[in-house]
C-alpha positions in Angstrom: -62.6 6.0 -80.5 -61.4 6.6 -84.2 -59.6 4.0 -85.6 -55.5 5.2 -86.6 -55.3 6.3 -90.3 -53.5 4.2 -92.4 -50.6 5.6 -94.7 -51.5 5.5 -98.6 -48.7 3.2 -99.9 -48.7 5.1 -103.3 -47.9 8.3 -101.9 -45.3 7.6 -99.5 -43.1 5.5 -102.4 -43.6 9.1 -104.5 -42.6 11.1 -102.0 -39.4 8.7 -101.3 -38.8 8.8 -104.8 -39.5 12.3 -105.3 -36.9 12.8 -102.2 -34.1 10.2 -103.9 -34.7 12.5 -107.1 -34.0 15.7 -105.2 -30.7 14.3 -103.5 -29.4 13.0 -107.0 -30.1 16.7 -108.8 -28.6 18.6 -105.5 -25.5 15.7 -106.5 -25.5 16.3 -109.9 -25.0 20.0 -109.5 -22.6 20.0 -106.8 -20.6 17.0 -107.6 -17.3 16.6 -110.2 -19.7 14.1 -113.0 -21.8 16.7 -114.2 -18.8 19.4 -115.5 -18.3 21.1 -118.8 -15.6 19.5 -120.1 -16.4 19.0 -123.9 -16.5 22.6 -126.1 -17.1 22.4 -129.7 -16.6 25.9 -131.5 -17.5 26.6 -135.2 -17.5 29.8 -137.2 -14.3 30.8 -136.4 -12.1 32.7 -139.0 -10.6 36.2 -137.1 -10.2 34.5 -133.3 -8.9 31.6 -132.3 -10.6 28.2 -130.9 -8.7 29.1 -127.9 -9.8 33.0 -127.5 -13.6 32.0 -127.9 -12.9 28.8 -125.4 -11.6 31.0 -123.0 -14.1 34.2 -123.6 -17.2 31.8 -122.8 -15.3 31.0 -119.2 -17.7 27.8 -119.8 -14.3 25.1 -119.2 -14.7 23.2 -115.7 -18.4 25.0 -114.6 -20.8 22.8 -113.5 -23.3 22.0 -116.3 -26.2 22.7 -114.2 -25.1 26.2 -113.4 -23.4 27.0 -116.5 -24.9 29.8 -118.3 -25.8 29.9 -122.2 -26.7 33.4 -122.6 -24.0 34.8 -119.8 -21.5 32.7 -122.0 -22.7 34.7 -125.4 -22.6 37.8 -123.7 -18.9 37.2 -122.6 -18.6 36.6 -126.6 -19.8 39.3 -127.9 -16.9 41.5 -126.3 -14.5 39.8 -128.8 -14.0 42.6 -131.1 -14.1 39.9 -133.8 -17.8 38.3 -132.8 -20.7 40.2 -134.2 -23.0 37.1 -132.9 -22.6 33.9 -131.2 -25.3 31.1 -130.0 -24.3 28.9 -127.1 -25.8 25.4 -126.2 -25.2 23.7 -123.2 -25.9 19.8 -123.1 -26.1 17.3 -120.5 -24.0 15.7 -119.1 -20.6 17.6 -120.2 -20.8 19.7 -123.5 -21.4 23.0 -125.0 -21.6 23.8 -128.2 -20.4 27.3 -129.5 -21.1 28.8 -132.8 -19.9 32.4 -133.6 -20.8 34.7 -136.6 -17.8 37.3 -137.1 -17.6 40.4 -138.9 -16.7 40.7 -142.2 -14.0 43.0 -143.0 -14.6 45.1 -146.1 -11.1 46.9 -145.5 -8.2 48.1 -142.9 -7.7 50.8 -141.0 -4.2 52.1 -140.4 -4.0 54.3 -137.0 -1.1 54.7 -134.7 0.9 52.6 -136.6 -1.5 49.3 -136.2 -3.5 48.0 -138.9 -7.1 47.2 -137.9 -9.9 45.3 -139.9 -12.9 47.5 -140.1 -16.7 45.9 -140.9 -19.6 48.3 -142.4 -20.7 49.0 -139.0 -17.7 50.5 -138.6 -16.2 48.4 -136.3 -12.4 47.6 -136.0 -11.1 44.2 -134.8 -8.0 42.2 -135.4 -7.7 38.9 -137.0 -5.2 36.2 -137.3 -6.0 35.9 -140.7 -3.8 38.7 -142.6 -5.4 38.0 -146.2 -8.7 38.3 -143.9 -9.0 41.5 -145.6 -9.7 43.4 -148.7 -6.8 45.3 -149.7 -8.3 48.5 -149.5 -6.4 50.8 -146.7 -6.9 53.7 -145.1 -4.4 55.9 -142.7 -6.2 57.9 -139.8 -4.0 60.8 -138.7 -6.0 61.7 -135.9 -4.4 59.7 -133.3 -4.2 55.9 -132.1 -7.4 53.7 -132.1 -8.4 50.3 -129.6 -10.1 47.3 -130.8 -14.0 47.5 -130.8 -13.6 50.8 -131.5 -17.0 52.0 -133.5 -16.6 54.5 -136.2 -19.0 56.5 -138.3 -19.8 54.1 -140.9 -20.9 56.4 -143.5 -16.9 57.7 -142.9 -15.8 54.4 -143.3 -18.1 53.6 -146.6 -17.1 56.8 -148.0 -12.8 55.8 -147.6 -13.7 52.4 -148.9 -15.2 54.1 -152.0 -12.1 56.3 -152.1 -9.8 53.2 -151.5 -11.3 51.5 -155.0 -10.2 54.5 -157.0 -7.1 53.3 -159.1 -4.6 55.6 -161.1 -7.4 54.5 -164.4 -10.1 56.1 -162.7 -8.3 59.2 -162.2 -5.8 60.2 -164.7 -2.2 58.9 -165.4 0.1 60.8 -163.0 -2.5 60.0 -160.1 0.0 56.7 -159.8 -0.4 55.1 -156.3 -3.5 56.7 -154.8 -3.7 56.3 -150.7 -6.6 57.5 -148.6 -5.8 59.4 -145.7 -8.3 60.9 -142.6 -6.3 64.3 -141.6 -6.0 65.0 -138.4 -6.3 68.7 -138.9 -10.2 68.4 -140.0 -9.9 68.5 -143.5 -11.5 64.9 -143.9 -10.8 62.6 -146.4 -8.1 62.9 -148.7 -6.7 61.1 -151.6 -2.7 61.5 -152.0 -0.7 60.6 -155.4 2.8 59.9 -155.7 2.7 63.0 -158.0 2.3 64.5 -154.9 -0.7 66.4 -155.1 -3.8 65.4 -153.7 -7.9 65.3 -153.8 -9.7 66.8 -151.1 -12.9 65.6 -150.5 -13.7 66.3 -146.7 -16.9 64.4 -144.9 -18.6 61.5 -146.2 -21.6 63.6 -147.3 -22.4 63.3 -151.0 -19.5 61.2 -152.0 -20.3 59.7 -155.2 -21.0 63.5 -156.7 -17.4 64.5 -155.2 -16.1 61.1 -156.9 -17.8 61.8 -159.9 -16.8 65.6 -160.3 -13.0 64.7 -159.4 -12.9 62.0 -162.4 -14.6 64.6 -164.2 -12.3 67.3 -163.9 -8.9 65.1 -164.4 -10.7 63.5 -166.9 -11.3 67.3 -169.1 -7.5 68.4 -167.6 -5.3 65.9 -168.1 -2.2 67.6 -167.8 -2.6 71.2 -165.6 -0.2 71.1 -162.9 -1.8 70.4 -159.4 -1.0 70.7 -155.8 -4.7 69.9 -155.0 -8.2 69.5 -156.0 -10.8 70.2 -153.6 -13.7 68.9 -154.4 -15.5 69.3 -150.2 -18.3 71.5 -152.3 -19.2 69.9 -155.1 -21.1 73.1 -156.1 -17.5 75.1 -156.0 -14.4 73.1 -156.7 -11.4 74.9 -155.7 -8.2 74.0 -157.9 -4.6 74.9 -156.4 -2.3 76.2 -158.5 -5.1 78.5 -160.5 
């Protein structure tokens, strides 16, 4: 007859510990001590504390169940965020830090004034002087925030937005960029009343440079337009 085995003391204390370990965690997680309760948010400029709180849905979840990279995710749908980095930190706090866009101008549709980065995209901001002041007024119908555009069209409006009575001649006083809704592109409108046509984004800095030109060498012919779309054949109205 084998004599009974006797328990190793060792194991059975790790196993109990191991155990009282397990209940505390399974505590932790589902109990009200271990809750995100502390946010600390940097890097705002265009949202608010408030919007960016609120976007990461992080206040009151349970810090073991709380999500870093579902958090950022949830951020990067603020029009405003181009990037964000979320840490979550025992036992209550998360720490936010968003990147935003820069604007490089605004974009005037459907009577709403956007910011617009040089990916093109358009947010709001509560900063108004956020901004350059360089504007543009798309005709071709309302526009949402988040919206992407093409942004060689948006460099080649910015260029266009620079231009200042000086760098076209002296009649050409309060130059505005406008998008047409009717296809014809970009268009620069005096308040002479005539106007610069220069179409698509393609080969803007020739068009810029053989407008100048020409108001430069015809300083005082009477316009209704230049259209400069081809650079190889600019079309002057009246003949």
């Amino acid at each position: 007859m084998r004599a009974p085995r006797i328990a190793d003391p060792a194991r059975a204390i790790a196993t109990l510990v191991a155990a009282v370990c397990v209940a505390v965690l399974l505590g932790c997680a589902s109990g009200p001590f271990f809750t995100v309760t502390r946010l600390a948010v940097s890097g705002t400029h265009h949202a608010t504390v408030d919007a960016v709180v609120a976007a990461t849905a992080l206040s009151g979840e349970r810090t073991f169940l709380a999500s870093a990279a579902r958090a950022r995710d949830r951020l990067l749908r603020l029009p405003a965020v181009r990037d964000a980095r979320v840490a979550i930190t025992l036992p209550d706090r998360a720490e936010i830090q968003v990147i935003e866009r820069v604007a490089i101008g605004r974009w005037v549709a459907g009577g709403l004034e956007w910011f617009v980065d040089a990916e093109g995209v358009l947010f709001p901001s509560i900063d108004g002087r956020g901004a350059p002041d360089l504007r543009v007024s798309d005709e071709r119908g309302g526009r949402q925030p988040g919206e992407r555009l093409d942004p060689a069209l948006v460099d080649a409006a910015m260029k266009l937005a620079r231009l200042r009575t000086d760098d076209l001649r002296a009649d050409a006083t309060s130059p505005r960029v406008v998008l047409t809704a009717g296809g014809g592109g970009l268009v620069v409108r005096t308040g002479a009343g005539w106007e610069i046509r220069f179409g698509g984004a393609e080969r803007i800095d020739e068009k810029i440079a053989d407008a100048k030109r020409f108001l430069r060498e015809n300083a005082g012919r009477k316009l209704d337009y230049l259209d400069v779309r081809t650079p190889d054949s600019i079309v002057v109205s009246p003949r």
